[in-house]
C-alpha positions as a printed NumPy array, in Angstrom:
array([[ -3.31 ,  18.892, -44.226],
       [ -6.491,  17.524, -45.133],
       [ -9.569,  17.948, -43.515],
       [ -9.67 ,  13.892, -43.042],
       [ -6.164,  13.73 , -42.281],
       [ -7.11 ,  16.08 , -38.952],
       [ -9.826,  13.739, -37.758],
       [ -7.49 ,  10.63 , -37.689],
       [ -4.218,  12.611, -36.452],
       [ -3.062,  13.248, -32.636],
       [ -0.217,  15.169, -31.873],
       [  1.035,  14.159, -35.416],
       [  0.074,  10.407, -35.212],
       [ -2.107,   8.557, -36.632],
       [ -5.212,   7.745, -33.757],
       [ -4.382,   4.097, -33.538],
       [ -0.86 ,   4.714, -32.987],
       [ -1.724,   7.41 , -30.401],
       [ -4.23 ,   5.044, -28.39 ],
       [ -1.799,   2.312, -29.202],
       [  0.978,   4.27 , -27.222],
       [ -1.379,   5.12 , -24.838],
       [ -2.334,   2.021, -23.731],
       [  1.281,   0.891, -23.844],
       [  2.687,   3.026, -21.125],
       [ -0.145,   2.382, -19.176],
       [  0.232,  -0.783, -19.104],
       [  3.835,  -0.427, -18.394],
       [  2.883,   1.706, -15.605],
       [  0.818,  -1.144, -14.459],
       [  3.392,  -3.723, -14.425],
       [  5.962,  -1.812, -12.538],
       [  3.933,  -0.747,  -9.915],
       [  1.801,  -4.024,  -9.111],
       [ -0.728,  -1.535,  -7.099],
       [ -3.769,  -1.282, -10.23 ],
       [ -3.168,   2.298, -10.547],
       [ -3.551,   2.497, -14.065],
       [ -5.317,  -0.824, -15.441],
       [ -8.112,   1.448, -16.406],
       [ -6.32 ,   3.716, -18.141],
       [ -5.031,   0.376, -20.44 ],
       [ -8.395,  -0.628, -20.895],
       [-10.021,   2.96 , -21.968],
       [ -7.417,   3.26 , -24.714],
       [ -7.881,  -0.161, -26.206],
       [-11.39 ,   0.893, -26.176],
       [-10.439,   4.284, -27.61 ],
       [ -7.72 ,   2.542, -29.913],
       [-10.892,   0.044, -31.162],
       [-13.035,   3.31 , -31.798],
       [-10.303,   5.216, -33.904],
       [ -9.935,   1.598, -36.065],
       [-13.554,   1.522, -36.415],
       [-13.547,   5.712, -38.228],
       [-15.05 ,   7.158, -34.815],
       [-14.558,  10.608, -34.711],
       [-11.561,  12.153, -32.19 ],
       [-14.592,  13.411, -30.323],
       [-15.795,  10.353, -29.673],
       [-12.706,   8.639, -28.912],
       [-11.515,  11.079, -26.132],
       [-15.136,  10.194, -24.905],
       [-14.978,   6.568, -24.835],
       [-11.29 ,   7.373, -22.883],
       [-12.271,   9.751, -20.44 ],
       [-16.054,   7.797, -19.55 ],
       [-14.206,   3.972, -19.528],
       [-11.472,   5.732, -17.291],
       [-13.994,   7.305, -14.992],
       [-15.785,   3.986, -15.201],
       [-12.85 ,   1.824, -14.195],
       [-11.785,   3.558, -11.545],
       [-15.425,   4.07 ,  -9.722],
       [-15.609,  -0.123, -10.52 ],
       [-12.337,  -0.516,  -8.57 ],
       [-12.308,   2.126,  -5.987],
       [-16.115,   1.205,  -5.159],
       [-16.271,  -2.863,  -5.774],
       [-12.768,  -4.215,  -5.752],
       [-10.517,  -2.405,  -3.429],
       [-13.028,  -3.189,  -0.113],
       [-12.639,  -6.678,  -1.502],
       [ -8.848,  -6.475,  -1.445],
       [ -8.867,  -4.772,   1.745],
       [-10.744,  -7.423,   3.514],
       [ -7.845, -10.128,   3.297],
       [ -6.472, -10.752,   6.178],
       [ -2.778,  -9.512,   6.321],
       [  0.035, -11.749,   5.774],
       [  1.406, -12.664,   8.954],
       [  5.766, -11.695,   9.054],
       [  8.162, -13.237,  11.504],
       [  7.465,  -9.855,  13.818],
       [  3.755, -11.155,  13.887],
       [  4.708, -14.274,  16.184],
       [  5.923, -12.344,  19.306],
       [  2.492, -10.787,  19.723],
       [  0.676, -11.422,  23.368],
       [  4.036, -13.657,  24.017],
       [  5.994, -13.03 ,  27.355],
       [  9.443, -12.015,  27.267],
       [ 12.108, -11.481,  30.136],
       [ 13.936,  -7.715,  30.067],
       [ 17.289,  -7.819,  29.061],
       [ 18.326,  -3.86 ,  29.808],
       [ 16.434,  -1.406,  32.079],
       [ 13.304,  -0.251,  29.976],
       [ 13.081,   3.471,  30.743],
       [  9.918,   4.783,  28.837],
       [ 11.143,   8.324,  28.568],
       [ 15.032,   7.619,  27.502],
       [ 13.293,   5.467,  25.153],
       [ 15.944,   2.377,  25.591],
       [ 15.495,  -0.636,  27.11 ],
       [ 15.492,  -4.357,  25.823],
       [ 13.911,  -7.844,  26.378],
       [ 14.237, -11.601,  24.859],
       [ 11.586, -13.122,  24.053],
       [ 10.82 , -16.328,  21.692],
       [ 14.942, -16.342,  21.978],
       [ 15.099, -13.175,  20.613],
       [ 16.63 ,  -9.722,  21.801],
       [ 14.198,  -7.057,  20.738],
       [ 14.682,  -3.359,  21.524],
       [ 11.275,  -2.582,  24.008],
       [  9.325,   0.069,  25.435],
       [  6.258,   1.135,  27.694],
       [  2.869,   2.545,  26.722],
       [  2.732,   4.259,  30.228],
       [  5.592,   6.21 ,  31.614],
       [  7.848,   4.312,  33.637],
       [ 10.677,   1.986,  34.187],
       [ 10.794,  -2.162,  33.738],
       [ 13.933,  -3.448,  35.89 ],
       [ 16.346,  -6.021,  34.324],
       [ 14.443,  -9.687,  34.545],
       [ 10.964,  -8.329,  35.053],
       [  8.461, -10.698,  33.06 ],
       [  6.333,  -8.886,  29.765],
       [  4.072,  -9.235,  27.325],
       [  4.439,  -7.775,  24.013],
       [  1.263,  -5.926,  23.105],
       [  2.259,  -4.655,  19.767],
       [  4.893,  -4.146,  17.39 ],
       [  6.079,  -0.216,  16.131],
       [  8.822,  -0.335,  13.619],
       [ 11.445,  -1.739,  15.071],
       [  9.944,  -1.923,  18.895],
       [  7.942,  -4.383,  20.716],
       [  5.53 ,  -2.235,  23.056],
       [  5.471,  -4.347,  26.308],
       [  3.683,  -4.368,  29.781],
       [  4.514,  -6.116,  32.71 ],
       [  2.938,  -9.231,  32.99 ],
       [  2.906,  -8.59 ,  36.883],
       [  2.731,  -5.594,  39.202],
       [  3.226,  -1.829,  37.642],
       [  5.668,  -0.069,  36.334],
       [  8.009,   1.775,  38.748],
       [  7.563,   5.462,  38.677],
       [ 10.075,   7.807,  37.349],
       [ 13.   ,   9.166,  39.133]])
């Protein structure tokens, strides 16, 4: 090959096409994910791919790649994702039975793990923070939602102890 065929070549293309391909599958990887894990990596090879059209040296485009990657990801991780973080979460049907009082359906036994309640006409499977056991048609409050569990207390009096 020539010596100017080697500073326009990568892996056998030409730069262009290289940066061109580059930025392609990152941006694929962009649009199937949805999460901006590789917008930056899209960006630094048009960049890159602008360079090679321009006669930059290889040199300088794996430069211009590796510094606008760097780049992009310090501007995201450090400006935009606390931004992104900061919205409040999108409430889900789950959400509403927070701090709402439900009845116990089936014995809530914090150790057997079972036990059930209805709440907001619901049946949702239930269970204690503390150790102990709720009694059929003992009034709660759901305190928080794990998976598939509301965590409950009782809205009055303790739990009953173990047997």
């Amino acid at each position: 090959m020539e010596p100017i065929m080697l500073l326009t070549a990568i892996l056998g293309l030409s730069a262009v096409l290289f940066w061109g391909l580059v930025l392609a599958v990152a941006a694929v990887t962009e649009l199937v994910t949805l999460n901006l894990v590789s917008i930056w990596f899209a960006v630094a090879a048009l960049i890159a791919m602008i360079a090679a059209l321009l006669d930059a040296s290889l040199m300088v485009q794996f430069i211009l790649f590796a510094v606008c990657s760097i780049v992009g990801f310090l501007i995201f991780t450090l400006l935009i994702r606390p931004k992104l973080s900061k919205r409040a979460p999108t409430p889900t049907n789950a959400d509403r039975i927070l701090n709402k009082e439900g009845v116990v359906t089936d014995t809530i036994h914090s150790t057997k793990g079972s036990g059930l309640i209805r709440v907001e006409g619901q049946i949702w499977s239930a269970r204690t923070e503390e150790e102990g056991v709720l009694a059929k048609g003992s009034l709660v409050r759901v305190v928080a939602i794990r998976g598939v569990k509301a965590i409950v207390e009782p809205v009055e009096g303790r739990l009953e102890p173990l047997e």
